[in-house]
PDB file of N, H, CA, C and O in Angstrom:
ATOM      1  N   UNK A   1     -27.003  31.343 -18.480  1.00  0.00           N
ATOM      2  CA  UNK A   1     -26.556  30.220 -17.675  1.00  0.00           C
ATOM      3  C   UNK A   1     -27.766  29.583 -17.015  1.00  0.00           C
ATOM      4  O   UNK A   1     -28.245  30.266 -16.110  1.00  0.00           O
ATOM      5  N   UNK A   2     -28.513  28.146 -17.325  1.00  0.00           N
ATOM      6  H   UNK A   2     -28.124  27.591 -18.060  1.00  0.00           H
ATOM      7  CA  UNK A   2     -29.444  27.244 -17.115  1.00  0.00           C
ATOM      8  C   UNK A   2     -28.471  26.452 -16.133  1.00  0.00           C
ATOM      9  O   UNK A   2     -29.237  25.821 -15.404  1.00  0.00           O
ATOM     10  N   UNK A   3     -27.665  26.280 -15.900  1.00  0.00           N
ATOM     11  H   UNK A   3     -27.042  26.792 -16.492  1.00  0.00           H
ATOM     12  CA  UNK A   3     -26.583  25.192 -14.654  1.00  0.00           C
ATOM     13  C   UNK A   3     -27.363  25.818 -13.399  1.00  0.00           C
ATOM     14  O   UNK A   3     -28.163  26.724 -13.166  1.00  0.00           O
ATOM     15  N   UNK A   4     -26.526  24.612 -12.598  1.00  0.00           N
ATOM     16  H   UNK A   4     -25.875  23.876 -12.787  1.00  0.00           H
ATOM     17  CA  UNK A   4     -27.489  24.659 -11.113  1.00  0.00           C
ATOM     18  C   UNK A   4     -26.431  25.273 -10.632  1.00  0.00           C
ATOM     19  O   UNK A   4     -25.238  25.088 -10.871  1.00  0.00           O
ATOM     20  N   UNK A   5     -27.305  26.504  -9.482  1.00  0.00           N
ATOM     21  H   UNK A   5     -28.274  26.655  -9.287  1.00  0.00           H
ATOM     22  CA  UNK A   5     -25.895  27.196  -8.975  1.00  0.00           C
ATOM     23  C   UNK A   5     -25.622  26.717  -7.366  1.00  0.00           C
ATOM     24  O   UNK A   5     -26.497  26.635  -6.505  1.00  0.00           O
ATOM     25  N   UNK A   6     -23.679  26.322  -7.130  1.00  0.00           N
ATOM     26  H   UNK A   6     -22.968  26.389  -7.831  1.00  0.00           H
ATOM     27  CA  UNK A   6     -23.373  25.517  -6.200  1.00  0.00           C
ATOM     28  C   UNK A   6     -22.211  26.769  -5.869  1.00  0.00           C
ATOM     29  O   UNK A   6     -21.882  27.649  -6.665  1.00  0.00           O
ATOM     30  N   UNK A   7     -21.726  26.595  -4.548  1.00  0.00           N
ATOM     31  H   UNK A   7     -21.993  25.881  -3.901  1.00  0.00           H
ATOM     32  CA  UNK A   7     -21.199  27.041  -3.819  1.00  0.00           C
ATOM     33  C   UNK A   7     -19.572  26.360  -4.317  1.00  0.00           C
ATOM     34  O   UNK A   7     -19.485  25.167  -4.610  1.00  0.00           O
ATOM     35  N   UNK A   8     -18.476  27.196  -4.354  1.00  0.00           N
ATOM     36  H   UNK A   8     -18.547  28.165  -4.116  1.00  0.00           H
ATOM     37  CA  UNK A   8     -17.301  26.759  -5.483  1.00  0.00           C
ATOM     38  C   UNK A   8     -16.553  26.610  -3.553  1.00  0.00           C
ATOM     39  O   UNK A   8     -15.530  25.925  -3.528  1.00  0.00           O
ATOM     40  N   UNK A   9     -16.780  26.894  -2.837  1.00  0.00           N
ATOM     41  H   UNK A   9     -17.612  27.450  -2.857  1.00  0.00           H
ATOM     42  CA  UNK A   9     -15.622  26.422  -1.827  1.00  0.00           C
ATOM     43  C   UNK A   9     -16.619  25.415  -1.421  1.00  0.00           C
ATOM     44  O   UNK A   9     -15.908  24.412  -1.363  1.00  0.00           O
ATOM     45  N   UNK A  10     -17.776  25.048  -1.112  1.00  0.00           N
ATOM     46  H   UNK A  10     -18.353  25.864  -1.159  1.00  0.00           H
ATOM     47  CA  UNK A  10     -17.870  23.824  -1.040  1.00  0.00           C
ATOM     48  C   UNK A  10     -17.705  22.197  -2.184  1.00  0.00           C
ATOM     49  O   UNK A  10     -17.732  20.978  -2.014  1.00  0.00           O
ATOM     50  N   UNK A  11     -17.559  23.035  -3.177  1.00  0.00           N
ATOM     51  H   UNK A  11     -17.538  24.025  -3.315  1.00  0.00           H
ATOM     52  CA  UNK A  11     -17.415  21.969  -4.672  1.00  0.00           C
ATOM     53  C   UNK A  11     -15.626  21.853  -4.412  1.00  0.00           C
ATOM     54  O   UNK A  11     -15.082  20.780  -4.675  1.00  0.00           O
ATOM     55  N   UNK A  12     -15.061  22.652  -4.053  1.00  0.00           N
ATOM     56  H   UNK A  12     -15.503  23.523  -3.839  1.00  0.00           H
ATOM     57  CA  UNK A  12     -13.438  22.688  -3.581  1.00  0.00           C
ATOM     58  C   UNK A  12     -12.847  21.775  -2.499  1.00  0.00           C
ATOM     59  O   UNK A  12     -11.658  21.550  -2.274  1.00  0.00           O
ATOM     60  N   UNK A  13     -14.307  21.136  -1.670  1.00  0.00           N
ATOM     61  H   UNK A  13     -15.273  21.319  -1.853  1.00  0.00           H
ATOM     62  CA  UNK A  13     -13.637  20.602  -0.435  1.00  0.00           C
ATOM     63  C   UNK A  13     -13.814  19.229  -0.439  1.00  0.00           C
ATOM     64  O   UNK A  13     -13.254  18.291   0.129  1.00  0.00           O
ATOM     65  N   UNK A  14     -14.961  19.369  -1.412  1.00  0.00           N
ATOM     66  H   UNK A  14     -15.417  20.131  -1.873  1.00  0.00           H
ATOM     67  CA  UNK A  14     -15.770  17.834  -1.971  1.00  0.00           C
ATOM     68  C   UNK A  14     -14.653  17.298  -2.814  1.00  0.00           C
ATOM     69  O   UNK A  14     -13.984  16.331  -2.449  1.00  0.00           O
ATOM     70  N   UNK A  15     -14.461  17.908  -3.904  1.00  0.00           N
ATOM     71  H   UNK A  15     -15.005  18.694  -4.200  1.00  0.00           H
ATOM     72  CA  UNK A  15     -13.057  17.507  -4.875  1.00  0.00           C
ATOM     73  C   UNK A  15     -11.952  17.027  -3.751  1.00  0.00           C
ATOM     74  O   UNK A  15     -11.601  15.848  -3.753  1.00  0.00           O
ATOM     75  N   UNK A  16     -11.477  17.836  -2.914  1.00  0.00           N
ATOM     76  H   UNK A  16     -11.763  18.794  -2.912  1.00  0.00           H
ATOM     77  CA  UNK A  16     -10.193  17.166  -2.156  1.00  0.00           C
ATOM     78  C   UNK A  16     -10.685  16.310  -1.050  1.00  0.00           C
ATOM     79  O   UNK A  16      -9.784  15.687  -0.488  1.00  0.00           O
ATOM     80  N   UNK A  17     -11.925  16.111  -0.578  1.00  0.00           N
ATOM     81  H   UNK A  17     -12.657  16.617  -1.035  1.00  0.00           H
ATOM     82  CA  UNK A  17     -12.183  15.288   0.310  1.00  0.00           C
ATOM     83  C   UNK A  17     -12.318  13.494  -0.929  1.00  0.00           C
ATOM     84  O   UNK A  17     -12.031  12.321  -0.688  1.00  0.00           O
ATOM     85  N   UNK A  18     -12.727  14.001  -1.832  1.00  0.00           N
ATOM     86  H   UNK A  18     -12.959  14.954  -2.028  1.00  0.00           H
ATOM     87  CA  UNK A  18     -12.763  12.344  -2.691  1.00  0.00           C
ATOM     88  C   UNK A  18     -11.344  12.297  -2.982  1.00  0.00           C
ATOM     89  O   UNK A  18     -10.960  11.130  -2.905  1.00  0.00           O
ATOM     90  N   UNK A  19     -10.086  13.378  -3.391  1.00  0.00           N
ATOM     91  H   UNK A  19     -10.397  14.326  -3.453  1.00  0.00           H
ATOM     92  CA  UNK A  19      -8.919  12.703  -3.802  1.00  0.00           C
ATOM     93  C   UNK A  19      -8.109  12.072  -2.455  1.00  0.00           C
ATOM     94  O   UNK A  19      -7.373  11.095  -2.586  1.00  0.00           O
ATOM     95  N   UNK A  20      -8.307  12.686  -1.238  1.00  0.00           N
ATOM     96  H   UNK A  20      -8.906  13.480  -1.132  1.00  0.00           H
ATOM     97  CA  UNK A  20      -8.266  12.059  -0.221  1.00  0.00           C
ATOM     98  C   UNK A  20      -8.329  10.422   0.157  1.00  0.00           C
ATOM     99  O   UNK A  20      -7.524   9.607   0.608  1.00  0.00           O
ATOM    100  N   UNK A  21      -9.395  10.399  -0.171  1.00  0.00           N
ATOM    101  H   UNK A  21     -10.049  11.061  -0.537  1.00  0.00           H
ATOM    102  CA  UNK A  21     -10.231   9.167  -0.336  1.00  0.00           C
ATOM    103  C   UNK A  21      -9.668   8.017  -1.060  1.00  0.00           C
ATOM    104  O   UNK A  21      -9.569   6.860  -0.649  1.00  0.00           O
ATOM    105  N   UNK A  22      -9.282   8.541  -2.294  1.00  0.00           N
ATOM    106  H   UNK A  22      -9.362   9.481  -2.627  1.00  0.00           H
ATOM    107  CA  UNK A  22      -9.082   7.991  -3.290  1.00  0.00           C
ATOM    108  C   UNK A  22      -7.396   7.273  -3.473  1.00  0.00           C
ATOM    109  O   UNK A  22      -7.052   6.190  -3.946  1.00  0.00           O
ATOM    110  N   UNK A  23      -6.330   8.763  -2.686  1.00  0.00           N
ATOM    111  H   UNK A  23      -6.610   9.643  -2.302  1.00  0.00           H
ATOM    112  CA  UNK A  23      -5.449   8.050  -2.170  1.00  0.00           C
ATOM    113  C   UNK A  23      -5.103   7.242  -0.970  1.00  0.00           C
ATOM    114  O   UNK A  23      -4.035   6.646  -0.839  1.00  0.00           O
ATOM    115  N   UNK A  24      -6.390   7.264   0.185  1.00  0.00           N
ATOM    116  H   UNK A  24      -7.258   7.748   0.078  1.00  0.00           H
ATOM    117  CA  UNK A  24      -6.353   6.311   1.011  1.00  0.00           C
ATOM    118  C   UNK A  24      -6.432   4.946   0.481  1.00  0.00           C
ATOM    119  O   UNK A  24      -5.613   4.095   0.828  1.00  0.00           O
ATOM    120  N   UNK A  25      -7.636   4.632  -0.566  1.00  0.00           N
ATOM    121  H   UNK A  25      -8.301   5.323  -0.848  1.00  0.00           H
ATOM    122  CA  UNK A  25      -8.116   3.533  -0.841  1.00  0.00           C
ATOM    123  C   UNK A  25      -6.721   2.834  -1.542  1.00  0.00           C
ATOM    124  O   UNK A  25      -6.501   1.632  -1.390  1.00  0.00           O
ATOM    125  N   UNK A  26      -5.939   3.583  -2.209  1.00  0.00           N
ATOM    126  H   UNK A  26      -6.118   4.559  -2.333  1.00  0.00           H
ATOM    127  CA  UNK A  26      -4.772   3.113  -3.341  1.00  0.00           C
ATOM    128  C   UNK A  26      -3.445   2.278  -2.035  1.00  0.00           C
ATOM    129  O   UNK A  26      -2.733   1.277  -2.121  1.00  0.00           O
ATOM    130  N   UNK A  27      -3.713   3.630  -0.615  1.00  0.00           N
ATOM    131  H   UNK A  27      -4.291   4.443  -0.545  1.00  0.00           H
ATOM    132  CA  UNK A  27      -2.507   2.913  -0.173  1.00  0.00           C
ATOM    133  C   UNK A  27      -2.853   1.528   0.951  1.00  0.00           C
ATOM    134  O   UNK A  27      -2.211   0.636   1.505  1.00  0.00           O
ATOM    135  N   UNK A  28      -4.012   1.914   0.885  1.00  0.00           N
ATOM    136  H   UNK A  28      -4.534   2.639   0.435  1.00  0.00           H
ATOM    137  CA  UNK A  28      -4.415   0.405   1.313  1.00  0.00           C
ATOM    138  C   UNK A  28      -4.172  -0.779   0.777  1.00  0.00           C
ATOM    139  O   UNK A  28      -3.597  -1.784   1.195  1.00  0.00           O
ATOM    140  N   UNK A  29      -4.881  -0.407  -0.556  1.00  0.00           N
ATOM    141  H   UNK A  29      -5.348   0.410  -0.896  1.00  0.00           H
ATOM    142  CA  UNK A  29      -4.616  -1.813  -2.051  1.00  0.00           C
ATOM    143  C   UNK A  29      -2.747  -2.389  -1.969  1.00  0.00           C
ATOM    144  O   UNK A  29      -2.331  -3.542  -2.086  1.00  0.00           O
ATOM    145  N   UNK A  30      -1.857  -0.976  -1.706  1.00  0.00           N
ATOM    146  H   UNK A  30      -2.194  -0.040  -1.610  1.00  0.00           H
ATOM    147  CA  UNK A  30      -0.525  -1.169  -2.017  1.00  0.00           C
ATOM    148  C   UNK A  30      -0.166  -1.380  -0.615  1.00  0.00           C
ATOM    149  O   UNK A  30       1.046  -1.384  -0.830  1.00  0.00           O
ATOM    150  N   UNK A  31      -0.243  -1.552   0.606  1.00  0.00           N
ATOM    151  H   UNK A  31      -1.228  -1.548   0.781  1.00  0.00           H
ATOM    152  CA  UNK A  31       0.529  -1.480   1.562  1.00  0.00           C
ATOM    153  C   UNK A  31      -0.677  -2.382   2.614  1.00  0.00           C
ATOM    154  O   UNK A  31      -0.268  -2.904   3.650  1.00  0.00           O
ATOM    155  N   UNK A  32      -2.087  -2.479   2.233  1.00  0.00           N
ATOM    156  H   UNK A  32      -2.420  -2.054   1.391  1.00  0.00           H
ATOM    157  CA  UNK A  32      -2.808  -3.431   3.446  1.00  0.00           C
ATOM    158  C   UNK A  32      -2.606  -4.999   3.611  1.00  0.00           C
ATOM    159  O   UNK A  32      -3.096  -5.887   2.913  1.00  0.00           O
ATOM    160  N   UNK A  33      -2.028  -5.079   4.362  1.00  0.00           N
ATOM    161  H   UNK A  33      -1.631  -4.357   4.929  1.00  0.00           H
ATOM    162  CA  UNK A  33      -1.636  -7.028   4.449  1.00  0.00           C
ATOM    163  C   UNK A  33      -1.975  -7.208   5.956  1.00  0.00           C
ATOM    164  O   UNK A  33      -1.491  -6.558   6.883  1.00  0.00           O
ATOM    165  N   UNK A  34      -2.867  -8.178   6.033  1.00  0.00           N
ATOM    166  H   UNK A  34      -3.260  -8.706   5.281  1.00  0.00           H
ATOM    167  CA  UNK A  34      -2.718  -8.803   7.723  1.00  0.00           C
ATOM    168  C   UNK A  34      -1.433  -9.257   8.142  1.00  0.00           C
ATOM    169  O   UNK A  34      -0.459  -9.592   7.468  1.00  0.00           O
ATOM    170  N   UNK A  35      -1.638  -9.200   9.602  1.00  0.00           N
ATOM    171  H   UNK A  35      -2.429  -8.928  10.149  1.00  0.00           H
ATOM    172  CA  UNK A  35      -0.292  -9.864   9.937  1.00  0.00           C
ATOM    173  C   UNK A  35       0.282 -10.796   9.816  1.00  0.00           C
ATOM    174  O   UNK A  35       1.507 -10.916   9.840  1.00  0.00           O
ATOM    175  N   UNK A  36      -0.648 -11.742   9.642  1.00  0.00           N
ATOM    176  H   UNK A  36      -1.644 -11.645   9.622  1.00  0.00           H
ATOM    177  CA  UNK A  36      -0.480 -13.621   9.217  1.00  0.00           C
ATOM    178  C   UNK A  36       0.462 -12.948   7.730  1.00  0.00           C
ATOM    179  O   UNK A  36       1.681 -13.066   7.605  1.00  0.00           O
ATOM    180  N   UNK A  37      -0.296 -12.379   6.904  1.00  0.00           N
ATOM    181  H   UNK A  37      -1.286 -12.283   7.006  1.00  0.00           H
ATOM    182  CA  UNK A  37       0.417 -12.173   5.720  1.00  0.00           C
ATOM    183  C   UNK A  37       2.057 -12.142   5.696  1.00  0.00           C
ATOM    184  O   UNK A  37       3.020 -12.763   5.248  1.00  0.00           O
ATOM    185  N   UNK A  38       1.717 -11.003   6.482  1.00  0.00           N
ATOM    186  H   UNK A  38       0.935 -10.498   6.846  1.00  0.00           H
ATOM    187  CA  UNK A  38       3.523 -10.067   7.028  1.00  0.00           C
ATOM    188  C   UNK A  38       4.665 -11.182   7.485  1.00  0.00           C
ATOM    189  O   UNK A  38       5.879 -11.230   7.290  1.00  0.00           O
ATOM    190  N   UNK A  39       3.566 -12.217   8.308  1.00  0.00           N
ATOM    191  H   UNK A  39       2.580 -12.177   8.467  1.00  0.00           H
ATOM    192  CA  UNK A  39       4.304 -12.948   8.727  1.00  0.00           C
ATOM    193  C   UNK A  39       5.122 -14.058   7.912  1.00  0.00           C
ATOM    194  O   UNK A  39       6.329 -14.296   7.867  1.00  0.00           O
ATOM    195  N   UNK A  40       4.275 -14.511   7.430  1.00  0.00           N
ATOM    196  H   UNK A  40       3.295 -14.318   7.466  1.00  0.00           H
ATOM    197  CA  UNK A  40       4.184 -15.624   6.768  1.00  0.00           C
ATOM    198  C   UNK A  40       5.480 -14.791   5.206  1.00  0.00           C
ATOM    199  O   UNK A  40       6.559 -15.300   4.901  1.00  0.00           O
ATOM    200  N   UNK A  41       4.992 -13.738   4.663  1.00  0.00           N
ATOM    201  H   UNK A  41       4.116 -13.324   4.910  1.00  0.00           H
ATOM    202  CA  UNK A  41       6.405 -13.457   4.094  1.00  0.00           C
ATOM    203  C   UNK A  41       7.627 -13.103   4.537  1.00  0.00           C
ATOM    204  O   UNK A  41       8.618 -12.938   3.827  1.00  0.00           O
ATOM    205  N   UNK A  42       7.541 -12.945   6.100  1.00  0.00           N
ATOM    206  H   UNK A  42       6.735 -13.079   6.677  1.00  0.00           H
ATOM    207  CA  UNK A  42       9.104 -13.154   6.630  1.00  0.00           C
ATOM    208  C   UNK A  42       9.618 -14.175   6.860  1.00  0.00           C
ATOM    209  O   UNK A  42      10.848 -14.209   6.839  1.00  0.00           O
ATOM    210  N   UNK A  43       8.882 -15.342   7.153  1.00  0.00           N
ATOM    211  H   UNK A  43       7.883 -15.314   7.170  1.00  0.00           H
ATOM    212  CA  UNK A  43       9.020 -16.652   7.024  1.00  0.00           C
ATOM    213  C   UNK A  43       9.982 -17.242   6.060  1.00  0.00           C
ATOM    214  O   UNK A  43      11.059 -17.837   6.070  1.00  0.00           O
ATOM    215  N   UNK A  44       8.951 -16.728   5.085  1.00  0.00           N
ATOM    216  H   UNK A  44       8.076 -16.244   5.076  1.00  0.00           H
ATOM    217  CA  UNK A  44       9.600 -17.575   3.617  1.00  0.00           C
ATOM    218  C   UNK A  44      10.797 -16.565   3.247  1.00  0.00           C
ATOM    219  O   UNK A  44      11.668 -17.207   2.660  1.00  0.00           O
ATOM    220  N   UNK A  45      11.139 -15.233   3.381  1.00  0.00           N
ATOM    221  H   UNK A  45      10.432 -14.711   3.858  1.00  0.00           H
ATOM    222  CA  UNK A  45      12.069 -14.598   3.304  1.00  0.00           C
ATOM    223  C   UNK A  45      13.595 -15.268   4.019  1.00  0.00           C
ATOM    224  O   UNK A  45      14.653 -15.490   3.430  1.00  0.00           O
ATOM    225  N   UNK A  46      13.363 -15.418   5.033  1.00  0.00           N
ATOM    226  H   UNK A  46      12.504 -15.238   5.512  1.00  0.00           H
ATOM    227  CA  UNK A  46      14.251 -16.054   6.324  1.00  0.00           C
ATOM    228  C   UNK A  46      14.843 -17.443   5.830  1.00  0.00           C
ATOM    229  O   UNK A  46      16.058 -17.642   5.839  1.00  0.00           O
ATOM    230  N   UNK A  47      13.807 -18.517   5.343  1.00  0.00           N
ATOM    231  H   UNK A  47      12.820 -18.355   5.336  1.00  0.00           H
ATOM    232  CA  UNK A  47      14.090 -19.395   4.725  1.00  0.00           C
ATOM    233  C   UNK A  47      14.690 -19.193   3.562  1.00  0.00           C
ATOM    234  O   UNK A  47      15.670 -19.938   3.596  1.00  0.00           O
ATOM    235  N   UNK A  48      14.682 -18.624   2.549  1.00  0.00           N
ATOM    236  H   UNK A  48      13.886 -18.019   2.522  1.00  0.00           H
ATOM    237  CA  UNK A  48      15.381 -18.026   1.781  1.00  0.00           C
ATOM    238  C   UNK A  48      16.617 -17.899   1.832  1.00  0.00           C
ATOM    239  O   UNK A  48      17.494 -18.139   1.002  1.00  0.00           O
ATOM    240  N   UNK A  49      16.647 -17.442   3.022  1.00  0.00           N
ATOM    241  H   UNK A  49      15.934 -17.247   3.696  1.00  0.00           H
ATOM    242  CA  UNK A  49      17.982 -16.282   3.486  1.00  0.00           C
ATOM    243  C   UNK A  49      18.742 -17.858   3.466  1.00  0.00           C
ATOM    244  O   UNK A  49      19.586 -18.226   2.648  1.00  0.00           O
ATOM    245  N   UNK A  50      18.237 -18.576   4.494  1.00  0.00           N
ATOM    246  H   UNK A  50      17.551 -18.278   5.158  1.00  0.00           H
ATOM    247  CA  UNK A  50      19.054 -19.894   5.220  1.00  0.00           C
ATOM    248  C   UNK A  50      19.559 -20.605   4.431  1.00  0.00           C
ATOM    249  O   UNK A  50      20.667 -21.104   4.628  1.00  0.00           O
ATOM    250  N   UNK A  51      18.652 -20.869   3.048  1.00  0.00           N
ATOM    251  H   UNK A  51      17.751 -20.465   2.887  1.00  0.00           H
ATOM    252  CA  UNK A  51      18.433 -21.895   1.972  1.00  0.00           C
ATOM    253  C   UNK A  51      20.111 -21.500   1.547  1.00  0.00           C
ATOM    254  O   UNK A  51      21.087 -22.203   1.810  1.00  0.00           O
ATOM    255  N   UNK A  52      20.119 -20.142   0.803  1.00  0.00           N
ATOM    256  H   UNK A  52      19.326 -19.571   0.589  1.00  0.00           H
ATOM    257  CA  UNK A  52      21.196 -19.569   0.144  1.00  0.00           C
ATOM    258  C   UNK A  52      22.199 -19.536   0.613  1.00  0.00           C
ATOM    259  O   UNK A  52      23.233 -19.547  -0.055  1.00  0.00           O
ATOM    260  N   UNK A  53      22.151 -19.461   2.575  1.00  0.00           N
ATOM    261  H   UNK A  53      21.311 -19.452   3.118  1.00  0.00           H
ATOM    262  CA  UNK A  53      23.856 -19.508   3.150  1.00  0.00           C
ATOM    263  C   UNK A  53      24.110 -20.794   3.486  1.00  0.00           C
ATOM    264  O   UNK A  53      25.263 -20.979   3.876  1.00  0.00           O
ATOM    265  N   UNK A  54      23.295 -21.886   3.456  1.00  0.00           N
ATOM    266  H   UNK A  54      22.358 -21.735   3.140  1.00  0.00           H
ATOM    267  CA  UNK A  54      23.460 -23.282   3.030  1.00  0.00           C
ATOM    268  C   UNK A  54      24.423 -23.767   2.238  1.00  0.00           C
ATOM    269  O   UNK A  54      25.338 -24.557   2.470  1.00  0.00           O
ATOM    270  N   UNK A  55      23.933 -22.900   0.784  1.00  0.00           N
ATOM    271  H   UNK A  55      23.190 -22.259   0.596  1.00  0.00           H
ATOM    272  CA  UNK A  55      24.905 -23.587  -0.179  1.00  0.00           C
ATOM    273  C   UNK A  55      26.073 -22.741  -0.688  1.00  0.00           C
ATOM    274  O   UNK A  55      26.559 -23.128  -1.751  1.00  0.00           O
ATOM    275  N   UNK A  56      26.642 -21.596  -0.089  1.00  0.00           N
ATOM    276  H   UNK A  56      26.247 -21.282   0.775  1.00  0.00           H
ATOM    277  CA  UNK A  56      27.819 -20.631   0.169  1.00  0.00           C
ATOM    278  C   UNK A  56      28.541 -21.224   0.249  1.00  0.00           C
ATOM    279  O   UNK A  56      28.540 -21.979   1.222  1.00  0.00           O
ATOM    280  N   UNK A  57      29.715 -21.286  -0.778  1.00  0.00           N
ATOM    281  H   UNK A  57      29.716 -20.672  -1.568  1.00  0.00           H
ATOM    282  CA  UNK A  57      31.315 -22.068  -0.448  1.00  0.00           C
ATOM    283  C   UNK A  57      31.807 -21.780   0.899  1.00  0.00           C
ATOM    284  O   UNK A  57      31.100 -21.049   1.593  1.00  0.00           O
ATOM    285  N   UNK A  58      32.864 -22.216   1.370  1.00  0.00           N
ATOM    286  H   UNK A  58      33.438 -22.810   0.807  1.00  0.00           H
ATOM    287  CA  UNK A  58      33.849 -21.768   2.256  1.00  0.00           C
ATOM    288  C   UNK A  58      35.070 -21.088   1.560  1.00  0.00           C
ATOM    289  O   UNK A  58      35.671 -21.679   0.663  1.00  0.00           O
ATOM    290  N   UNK A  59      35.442 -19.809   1.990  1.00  0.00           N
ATOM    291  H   UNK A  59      34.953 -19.328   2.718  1.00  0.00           H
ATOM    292  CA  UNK A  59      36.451 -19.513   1.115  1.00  0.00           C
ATOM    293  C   UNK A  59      37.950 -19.754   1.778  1.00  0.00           C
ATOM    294  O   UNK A  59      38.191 -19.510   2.960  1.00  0.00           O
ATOM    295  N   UNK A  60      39.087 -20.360   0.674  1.00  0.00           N
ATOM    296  H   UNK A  60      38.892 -20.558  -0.286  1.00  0.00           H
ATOM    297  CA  UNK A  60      39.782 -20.789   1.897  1.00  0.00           C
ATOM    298  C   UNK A  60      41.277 -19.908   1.508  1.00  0.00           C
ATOM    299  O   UNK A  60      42.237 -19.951   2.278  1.00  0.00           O
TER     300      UNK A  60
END
């Protein structure tokens, strides 16, 4: 064995400290929005909402 010799509980903490990492970075990508964002799609959600009970029959 010519390999460099490393310490396996520190190569153990490194591995879960990057998958860590790695699922922080993902739930950022999937869940980071400013608030203007947030906002601005409740906005248009709301309008939505209004648009659609606008044109709702009356049932008689």
């Amino acid at each position: 064995m010519t390999g460099k010799v490393l310490s396996l509980s520190r190569a153990r903490k490194t591995r879960a400290r990057d998958d860590r990492k790695r699922k922080a970075d993902e739930n950022a990508a999937r869940f980071g929005r400013t608030r203007a964002e947030r906002e601005a799609e409740a906005a248009r959600a709301a309008q939505e909402a209004a648009r659609l009970e606008a044109h709702r029959r009356d049932e008689e």
